[in-house]
C-alpha positions in Angstrom: -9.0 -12.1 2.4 -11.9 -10.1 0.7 -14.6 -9.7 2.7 -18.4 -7.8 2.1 -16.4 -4.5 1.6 -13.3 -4.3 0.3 -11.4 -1.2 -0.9 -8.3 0.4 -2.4 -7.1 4.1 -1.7 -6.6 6.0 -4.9 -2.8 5.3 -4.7 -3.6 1.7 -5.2 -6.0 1.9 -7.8 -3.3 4.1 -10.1 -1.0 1.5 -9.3 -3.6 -1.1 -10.7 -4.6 1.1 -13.6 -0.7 1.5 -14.1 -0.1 -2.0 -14.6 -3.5 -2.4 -16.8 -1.6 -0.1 -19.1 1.6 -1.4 -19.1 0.2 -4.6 -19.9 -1.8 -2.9 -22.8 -4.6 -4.6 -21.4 -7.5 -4.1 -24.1 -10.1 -3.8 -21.0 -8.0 -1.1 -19.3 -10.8 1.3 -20.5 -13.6 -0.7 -18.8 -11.5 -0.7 -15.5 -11.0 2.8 -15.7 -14.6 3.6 -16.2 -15.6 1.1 -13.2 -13.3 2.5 -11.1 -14.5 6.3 -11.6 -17.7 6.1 -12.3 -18.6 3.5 -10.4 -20.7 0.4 -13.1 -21.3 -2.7 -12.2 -19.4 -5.4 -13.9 -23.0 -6.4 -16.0 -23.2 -2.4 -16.9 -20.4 -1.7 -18.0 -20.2 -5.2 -20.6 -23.8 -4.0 -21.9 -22.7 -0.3 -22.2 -24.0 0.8 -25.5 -22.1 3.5 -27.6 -25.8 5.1 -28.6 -26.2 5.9 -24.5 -22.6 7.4 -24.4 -22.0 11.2 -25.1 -18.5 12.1 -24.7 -18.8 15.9 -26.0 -21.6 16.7 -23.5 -19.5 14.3 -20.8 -22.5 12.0 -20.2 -22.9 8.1 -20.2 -26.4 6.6 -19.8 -27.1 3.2 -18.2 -29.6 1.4 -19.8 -28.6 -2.4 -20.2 -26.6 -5.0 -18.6 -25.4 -8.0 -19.9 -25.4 -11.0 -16.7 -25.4 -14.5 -16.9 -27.7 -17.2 -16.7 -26.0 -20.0 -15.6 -22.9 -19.5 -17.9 -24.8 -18.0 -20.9 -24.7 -14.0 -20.6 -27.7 -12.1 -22.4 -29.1 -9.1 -22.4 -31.5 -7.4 -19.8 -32.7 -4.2 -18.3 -30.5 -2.4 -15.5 -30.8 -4.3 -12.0 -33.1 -2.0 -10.4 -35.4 1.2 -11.5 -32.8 3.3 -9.7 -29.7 2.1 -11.6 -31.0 2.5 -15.2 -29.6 6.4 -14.7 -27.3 9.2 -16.3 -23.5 9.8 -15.0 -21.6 12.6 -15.6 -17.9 11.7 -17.1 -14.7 13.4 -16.3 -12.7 14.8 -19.0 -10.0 12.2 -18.2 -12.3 9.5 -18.2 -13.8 10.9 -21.7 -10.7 11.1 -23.3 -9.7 7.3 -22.5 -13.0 6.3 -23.7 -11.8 8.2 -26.7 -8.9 6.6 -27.3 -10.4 3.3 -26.9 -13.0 3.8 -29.5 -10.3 5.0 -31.8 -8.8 1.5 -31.3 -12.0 -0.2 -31.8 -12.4 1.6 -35.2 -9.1 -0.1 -36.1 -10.2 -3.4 -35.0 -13.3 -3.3 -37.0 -11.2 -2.0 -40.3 -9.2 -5.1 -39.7 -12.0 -7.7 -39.3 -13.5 -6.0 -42.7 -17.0 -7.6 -43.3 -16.3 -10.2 -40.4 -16.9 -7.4 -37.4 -20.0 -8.2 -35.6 -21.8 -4.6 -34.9 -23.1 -5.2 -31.4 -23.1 -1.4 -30.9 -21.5 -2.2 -27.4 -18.8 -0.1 -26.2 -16.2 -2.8 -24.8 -16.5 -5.9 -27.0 -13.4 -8.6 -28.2 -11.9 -8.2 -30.8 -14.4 -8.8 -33.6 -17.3 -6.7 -32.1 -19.1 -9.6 -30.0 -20.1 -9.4 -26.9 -17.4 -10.3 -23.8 -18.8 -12.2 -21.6 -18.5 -11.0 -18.2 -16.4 -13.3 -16.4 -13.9 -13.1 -19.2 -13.8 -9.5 -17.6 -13.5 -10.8 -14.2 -10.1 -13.3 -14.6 -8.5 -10.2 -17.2 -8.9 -8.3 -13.5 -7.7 -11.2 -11.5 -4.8 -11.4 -13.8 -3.6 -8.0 -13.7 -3.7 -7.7 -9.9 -1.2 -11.1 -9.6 1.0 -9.1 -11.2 1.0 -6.6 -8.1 1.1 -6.6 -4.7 -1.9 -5.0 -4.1 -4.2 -6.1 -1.0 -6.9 -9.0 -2.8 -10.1 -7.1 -4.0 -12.8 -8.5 -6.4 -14.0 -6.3 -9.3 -17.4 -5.6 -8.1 -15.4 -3.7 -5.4 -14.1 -1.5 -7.9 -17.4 0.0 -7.0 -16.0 0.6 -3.2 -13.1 2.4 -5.3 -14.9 4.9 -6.8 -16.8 5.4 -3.6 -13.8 6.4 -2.1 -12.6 8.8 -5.1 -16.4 10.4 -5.3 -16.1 11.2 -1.3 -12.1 12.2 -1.5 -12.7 14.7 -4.4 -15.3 16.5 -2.0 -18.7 14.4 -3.2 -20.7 13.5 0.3 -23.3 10.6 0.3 -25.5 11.6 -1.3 -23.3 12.3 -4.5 -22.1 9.0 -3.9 -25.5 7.7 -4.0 -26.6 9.4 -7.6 -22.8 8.1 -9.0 -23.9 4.7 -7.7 -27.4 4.9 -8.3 -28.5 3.5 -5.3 -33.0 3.3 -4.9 -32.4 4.8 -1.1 -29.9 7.1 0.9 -29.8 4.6 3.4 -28.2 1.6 1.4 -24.9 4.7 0.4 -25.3 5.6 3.9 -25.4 1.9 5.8 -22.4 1.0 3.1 -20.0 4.1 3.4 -19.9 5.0 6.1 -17.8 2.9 7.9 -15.9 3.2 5.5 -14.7 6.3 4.3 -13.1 7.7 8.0 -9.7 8.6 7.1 -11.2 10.8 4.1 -13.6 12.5 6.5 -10.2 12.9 8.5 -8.4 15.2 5.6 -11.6 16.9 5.5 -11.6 18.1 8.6 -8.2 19.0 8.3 -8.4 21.1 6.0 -11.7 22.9 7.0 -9.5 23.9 10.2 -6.7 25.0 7.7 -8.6 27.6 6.0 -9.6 29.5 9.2 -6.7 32.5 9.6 -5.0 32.5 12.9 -2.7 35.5 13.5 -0.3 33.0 15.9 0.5 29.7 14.0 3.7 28.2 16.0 4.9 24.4 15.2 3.0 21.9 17.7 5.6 22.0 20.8 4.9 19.9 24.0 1.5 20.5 24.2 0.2 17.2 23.3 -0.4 18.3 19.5 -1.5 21.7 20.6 -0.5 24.7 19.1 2.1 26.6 21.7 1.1 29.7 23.0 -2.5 29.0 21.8 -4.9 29.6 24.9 -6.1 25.8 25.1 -2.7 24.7 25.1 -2.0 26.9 28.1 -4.5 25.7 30.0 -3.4 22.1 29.4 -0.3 22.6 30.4 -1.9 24.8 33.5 -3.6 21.3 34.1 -1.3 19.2 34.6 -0.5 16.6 37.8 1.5 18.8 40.4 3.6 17.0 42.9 2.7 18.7 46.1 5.3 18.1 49.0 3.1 17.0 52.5 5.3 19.3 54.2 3.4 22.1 52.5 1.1 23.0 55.1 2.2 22.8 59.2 -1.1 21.4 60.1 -0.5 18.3 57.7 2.5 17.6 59.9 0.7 18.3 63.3 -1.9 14.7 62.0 -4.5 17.0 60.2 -5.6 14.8 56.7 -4.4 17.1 53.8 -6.3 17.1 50.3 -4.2 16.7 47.1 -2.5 20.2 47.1 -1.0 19.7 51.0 -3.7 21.7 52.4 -5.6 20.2 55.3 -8.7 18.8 54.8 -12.0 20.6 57.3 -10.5 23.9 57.8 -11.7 27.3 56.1 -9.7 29.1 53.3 -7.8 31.8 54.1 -9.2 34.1 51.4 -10.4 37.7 52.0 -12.7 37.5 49.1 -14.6 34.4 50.0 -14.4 35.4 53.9 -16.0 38.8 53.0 -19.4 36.8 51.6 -19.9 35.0 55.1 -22.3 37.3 55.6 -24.4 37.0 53.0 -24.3 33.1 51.9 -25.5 30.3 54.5 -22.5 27.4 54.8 -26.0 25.7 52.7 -25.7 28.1 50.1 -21.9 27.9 49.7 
C-alpha cells in the first residue's frame, strides 16, 4: 500500500511510460515531464508555453493550477522556492516537441472553437484539464500493469531517484525539486536512495587500477591473493589438539592454541628484553 514515500526504479517507470505510449495516452507528455523533471501535479497542469524554451532546453515554473474544493483555478507556485527555472533533457525536449506538434493539429481541427489558454497540456479543445482528470488517466494506466501502487505526486520520488542515479547528489536534487531548504531533499532522500549510493560506490572502487584483479575465490568476497584477503584467511578459527603441549596433559590449564596458561614464552627475542622491561612494563 502507498505510504509517505513511495518510489519506482527507472526500470519501472519505462515500463509505465511504455504502456502510457502504447495506450497513446494524450497525457503521456505530462507524465514524462513529471517523472524527469520532477512538477508537481498543479505545475505541470498550469505550465504555460510562454515559460517553456525548448531550443535553450529550459522550462520555467511560474503557475499552478489546484483546486478549491473541486473547482481548479489559477495561482502562483506553492512556495517562493518552487516558482524556479529547470533545465530539460534533449529527450524530454523532443517529446515536448512532438506533443506540441499534436496540439497544433488539435487546434486546426477545432478551427475557431479552440480555447487559447496558452497552457502547455490542455484537452482537446485548448481548456484547461483539471487536475484530477490527470490523476485517474495515471491510475488507469498503472491497472494495466503490474507495477508496485504509487500515487502521481510520487512521480516526484521518481525523478528523485533518476536525478541521484544519473550522478546528481542532494543538492541537485534539491534545485530540480525546488525545495526552500537542503534539509527537506536531505530529511526526504535519504532514506531513500541506498541502493543508488551502493552503484556509486561501486564504481568509484572500479576506476582505481589494480595490477592483480583475480575473480572473488573463498575469501568471503575478497579478492584472492589480495593482502586483506590473506590475512582473513590467516584469521581464521584453528582447531588446536589439547595434546599440543605436554604440560596441558600433566593438569596445567591451556589457553586457546594448547599452550599452558602462567608459564613464560619460549622466545629468544622477548627473553633477551628481561633485562630492560619490568614484568609492569611488559
Amino acid at each position: 500500500k502507498p505510504c509517505s514515500v513511495m518510489v519506482w526504479g527507472p526500470q519501472q517507470f519505462g515500463q509505465f511510460l511504455d504502456q502510457a505510449e502504447a495506450d497513446g495516452e494524450r497525457l503521456y507528455p505530462l507524465f514524462h515531464l513529471m517523472g524527469f523533471r520532477g512538477l508537481r501535479r498543479g505545475e505541470a497542469v498550469g505550465q504555460d508555453w510562454v515559460d517553456v524554451n525548448l531550443d535553450g532546453g529550459e522550462l520555467t515554473v511560474s503557475t499552478e493550477i489546484v483546486m478549491d474544493g473541486w473547482t481548479p483555478y489559477e495561482s502562483a507556485p506553492k512556495t517562493d522556492s518552487s516558482a524556479a527555472t529547470i533545465g530539460l533533457d534533449k529527450a524530454t525536449a523532443a517529446v515536448l516537441r512532438a506533443h506540441r506538434a499534436r496540439q497544433n493539429r488539435e487546434r486546426l481541427q477545432w478551427g475557431s472553437a479552440w480555447k487559447d489558454t496558452g497552457k502547455v497540456f490542455t484537452r482537446e479543445d485548448g481548456s484547461w484539464l483539471h487536475p484530477e482528470a490527470v490523476s485517474e488517466a495515471f491510475r488507469r494506466i498503472c491497472s494495466r500493469t503490474d507495477l508496485p501502487p504509487i500515487n502521481l505526486r510520487d512521480l516526484r520520488h521518481v525523478a528523485a531517484t533518476l536525478i541521484h542515479a544519473g550522478g546528481g547528489d542532494l543538492h541537485t536534487i534539491k534545485e530540480t525539486l525546488r525545495h526552500g531548504t537542503i534539509v527537506l531533499t536531505s530529511d526526504t532522500y535519504t532514506s531513500l536512495l541506498p541502493e543508488v549510493d551502493r552503484e556509486v560506490s561501486e564504481r568509484a572502487a572500479a576506476i582505481v587500477p589494480r595490477t592483480r584483479r583475480e575473480a572473488v575465490g573463498e575469501t568471503d568476497g575478497l579478492t584472492s591473493g589480495s593482502l586483506v584477503a590473506d590475512q582473513t584467511k590467516a584469521l581464521r578459527p584453528i582447531k588446536i589438539s589439547r595434546s599440543a603441549s605436554p604440560l596441558v596433559n600433566k593438569g596445567f590449564p591451556a589457553d586457546p592454541f594448547g599452550r599452558p596458561c602462567g608459564t613464560r614464552t619460549h622466545n629468544q627475542w622477548i627473553k633477551s628484553l628481561d633485562g630492560f622491561m619490568s614484568d609492569g612494563d611488559a
